[in-house]
N, C-alpha and C positions, 0 to 999 in steps of 0.2 A: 605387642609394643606397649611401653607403660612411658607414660608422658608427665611427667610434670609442670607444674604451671604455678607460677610466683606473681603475689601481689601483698602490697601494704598491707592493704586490710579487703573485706565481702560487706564493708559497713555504707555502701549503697554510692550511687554513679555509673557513667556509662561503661568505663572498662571492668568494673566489677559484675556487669551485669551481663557482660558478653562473655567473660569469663566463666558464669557459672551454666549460658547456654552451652560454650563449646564443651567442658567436663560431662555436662550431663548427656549430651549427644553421644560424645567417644564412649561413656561406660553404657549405655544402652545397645552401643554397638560389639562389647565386646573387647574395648581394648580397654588397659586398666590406667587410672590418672590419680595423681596425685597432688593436692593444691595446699599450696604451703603461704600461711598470711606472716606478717609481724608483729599483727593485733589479735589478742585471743578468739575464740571462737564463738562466744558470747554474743561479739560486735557483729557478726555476722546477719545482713539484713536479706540475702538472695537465698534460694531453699539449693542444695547441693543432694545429690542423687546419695542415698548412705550408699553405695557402691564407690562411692569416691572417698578414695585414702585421705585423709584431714591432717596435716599438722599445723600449728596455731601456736605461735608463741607469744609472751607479751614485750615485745620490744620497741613498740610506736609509743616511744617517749621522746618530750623537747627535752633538748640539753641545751647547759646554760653556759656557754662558751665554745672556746674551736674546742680546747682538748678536752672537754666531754665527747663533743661532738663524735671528734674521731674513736675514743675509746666506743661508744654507742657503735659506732660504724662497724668495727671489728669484732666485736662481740656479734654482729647482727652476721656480718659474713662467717664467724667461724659457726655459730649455729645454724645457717643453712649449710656450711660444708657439710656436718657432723647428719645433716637430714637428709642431702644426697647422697652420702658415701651408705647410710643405714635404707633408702629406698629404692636406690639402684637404678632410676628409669634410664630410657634409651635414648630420652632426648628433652631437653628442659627448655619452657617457653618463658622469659619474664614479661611483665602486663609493667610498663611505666618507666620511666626512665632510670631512677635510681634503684628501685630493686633489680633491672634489669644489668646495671651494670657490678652489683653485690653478687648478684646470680655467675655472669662473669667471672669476678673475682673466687667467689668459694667454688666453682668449677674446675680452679685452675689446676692442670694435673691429673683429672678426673676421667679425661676421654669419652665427655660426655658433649654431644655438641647442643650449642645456646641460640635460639632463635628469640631475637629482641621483637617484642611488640609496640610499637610506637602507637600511642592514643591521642598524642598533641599536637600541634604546630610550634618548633622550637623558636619560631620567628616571633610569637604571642608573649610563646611563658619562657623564655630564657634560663638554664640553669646557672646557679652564680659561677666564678672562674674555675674551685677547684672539681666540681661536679662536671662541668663543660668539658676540660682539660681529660677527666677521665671518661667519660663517655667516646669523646674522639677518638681516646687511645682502646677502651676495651672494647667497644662496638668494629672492630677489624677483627678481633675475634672470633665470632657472632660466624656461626653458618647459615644465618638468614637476617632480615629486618625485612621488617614486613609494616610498610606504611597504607593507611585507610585511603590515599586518593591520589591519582597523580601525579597532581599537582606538589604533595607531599615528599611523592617519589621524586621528582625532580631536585626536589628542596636537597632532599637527604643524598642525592648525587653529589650534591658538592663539600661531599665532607666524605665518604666512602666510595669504595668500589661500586661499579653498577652491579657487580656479578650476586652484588649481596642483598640486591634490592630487590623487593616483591608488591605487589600493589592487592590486598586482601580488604574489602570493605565490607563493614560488622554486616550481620544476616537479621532480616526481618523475621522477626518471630511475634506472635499472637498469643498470648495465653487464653486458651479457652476455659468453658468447666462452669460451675455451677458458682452462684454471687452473690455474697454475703452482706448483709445489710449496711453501707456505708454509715459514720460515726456522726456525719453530717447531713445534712438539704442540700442536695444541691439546687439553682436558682432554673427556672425554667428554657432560660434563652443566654446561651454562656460560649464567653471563648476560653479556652484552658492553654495553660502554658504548663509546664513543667523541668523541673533542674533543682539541682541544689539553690541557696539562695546566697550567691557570692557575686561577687562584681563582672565580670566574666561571664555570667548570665545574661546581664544588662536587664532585669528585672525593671530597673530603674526608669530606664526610657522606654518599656512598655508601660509602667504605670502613666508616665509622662504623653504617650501616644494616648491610652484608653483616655486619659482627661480632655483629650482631645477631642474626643468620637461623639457625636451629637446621639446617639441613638442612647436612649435614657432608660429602655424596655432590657438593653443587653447587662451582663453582667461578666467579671472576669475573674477565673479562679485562678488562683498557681499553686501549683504543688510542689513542694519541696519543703526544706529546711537548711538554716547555715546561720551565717553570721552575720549576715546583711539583714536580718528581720526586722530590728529594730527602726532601722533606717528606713525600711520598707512602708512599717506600717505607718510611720509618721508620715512617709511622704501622700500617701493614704488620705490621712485627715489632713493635711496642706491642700491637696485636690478637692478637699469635700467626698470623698466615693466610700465613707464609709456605708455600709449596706449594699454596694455595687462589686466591693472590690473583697474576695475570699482568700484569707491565706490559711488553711488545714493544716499545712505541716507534709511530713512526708504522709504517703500513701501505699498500702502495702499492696497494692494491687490498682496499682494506676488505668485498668482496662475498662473495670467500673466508670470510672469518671469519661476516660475516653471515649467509650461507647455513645454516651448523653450529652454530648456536648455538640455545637456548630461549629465552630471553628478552634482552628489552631496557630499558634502564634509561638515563632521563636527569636527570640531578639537577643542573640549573645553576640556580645563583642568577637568572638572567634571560638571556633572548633573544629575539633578533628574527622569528628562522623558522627555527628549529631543519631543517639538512639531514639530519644525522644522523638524527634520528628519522625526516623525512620517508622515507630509505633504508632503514631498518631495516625501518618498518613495510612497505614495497614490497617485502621478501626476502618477508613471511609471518611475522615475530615482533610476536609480542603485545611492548605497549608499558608500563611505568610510567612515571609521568613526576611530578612536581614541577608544580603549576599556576601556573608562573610568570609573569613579564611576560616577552614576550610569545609567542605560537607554540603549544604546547603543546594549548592548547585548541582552536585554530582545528583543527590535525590529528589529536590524538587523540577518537574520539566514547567518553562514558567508557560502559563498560559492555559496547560495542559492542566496538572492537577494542583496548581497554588500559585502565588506568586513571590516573584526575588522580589526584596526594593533594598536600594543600595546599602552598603554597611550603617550604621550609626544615624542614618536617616530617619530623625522619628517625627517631622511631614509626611515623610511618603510609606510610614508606615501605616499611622493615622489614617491616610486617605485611603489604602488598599485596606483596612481594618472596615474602614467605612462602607468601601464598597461594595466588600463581601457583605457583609451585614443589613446592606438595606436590599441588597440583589438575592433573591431568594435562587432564582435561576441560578443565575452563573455559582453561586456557592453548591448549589448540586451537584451541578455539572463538574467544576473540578472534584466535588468528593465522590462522584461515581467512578475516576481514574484514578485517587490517590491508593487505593489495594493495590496497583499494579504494583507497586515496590515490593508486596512479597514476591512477584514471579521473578523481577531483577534481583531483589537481593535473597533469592532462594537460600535455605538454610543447608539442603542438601548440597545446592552450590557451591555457595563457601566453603562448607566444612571439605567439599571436595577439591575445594585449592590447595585447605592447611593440609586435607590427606597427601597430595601429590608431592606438598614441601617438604610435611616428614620424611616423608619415604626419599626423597633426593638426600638427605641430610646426612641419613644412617649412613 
């Protein structure tokens, strides 16, 4: 079987990063994949197995009106047509909404069947009308959609067929191996977060919660990079936390940091299936999280190995921040259960849902 797999771009996030586990799993196994970006290969920040077919064009350009837009648009589907009809796979997966439904469109004709992967909650991030309009109409296409949580599935019930609907949540994986001298110190006693740094993180109302936290010994890194930096680091010195509070940048190897750290902390206004946390919790750190749409709760068990506190709540983030932190006990305790999400979200498991869906699809 040779599978193809479509995304924007490999230039770092969580669907990009699940993406480059499932490729590398199917070519270790034997079947042959092919991953097709619309940002060169360059931009590529996940390591891809060289057994994996690469096409990479540069087409993740802004256009400056509709009718660029659309021209951009057509241009972008007829060069994935011209890259599926030249690669020939048995079954093509898109990662995201609008390449999934370009993926759609340059299929058409092809008798190739399209399994949509949904990364988001449509309820969050809305696409605008005429993106909407078409996803509704191409996603009935689609011999699969495969949503990260139930809850999702339900979502996505009221716009498709159920027959079409699959419930596949991303797979905890570990990178192990030998660890290279980090570019920074880290501080001795630290909560780490991690994500891109855009609003939708909610970076912001963790800064806002840690300003909170009486404990003066703790320190708090984030890892990522984006457009909210600026904003960030200001709010930074509005807090006073300069010297408390670390922003590195992205991290090419996030396990490093995860490893050394006490806790973990995720405060996004909303998500699909949080990787981050999934990883975190699989180093052994106890988790708080934000109980938001969507993810969160399917992975965290509260009590058990972290704690929910309500969405946007940054009192009761603060206080469960606190409590871990002055509680040496109870922060053990949950992080000696937080590994169990590799046995739930096994990687062999998953990948043995997508195998059973390919195989329904042919």
């Amino acid at each position: 079987m040779k599978i193809a797999m479509g995304i924007s771009s490999l230039g770092g996030g969580g669907a990009e990063r699940v993406l480059s586990i499932m490729a590398n799993y199917w070519v270790e196994r034997g079947k042959q994949v092919m991953v097709i970006t619309l940002a060169p290969e360059e931009r590529d920040v996940y390591r891809l197995d060289p057994r994996v077919e690469r096409t990479a064009f540069d087409l993740e350009r802004v256009s400056n009106g509709v009718w660029e837009a659309v021209r951009s648009n057509l241009e972008r589907i007829l060069q994935l047509r011209k890259a599926l009809q030249q690669g020939r796979p048995d079954v093509i997966i898109g990662f995201s909404e609008h390449m999934s439904i370009m993926l759609l469109l340059a299929s058409w004709g092809l008798s190739i069947p399209v399994i949509v992967f949904e990364h988001t909650d449509p309820r969050q991030a809305p696409l605008d009308r005429a993106w909407a309009a078409l996803r509704l109409w191409c996603y009935r296409r689609a011999k699969g959609i495969v949503l990260l949580t139930e809850e999702l599935k339900q979502v996505a019930a009221q716009s498709w067929p159920e027959r079409l609907l699959h419930t596949i949540p991303n797979p905890a994986v570990v990178e192990e191996g030998a660890e290279e001298p980090l570019p920074f110190e880290l501080p001795p006693r630290f909560v780490v977060a991690m994500g891109r740094l855009v609003s939708i993180k909610g970076f912001d109302m963790l800064l806002e919660a840690f300003a909170r936290v009486g404990s003066d010994d703790w320190s708090l890194v984030i890892l990522g990079e984006g457009e909210e930096r600026q904003r960030l680091e200001r709010q930074v010195r509005i807090h006073g936390l300069e010297g408390r509070v670390m922003l590195p940048g992205r991290v090419d190897k996030p396990f490093q940091v995860l490893r050394q750290a006490q806790l973990f902390v995720l405060s996004s206004r909303f998500e699909g299936f949080p990787m981050a946390l999934v990883e975190a919790m699989a180093c052994g750190l106890p988790a708080v999280s934000f109980n938001c749409p969507t993810g969160p709760s399917d992975i965290i068990r509260d009590g058990i190995d972290g704690i929910l506190v309500p969405r946007e709540d940054v009192d009761a983030l603060a206080r469960a921040m606190q409590r871990l932190m002055e509680d040496d006990e109870m922060r053990i305790r949950l992080g000696s259960r937080a590994p169990d999400v590799r046995a739930r979200f096994d990687l062999k498991k998953v990948m043995g849902q997508w195998d059973r869906l390919l195989e329904s699809v042919r």
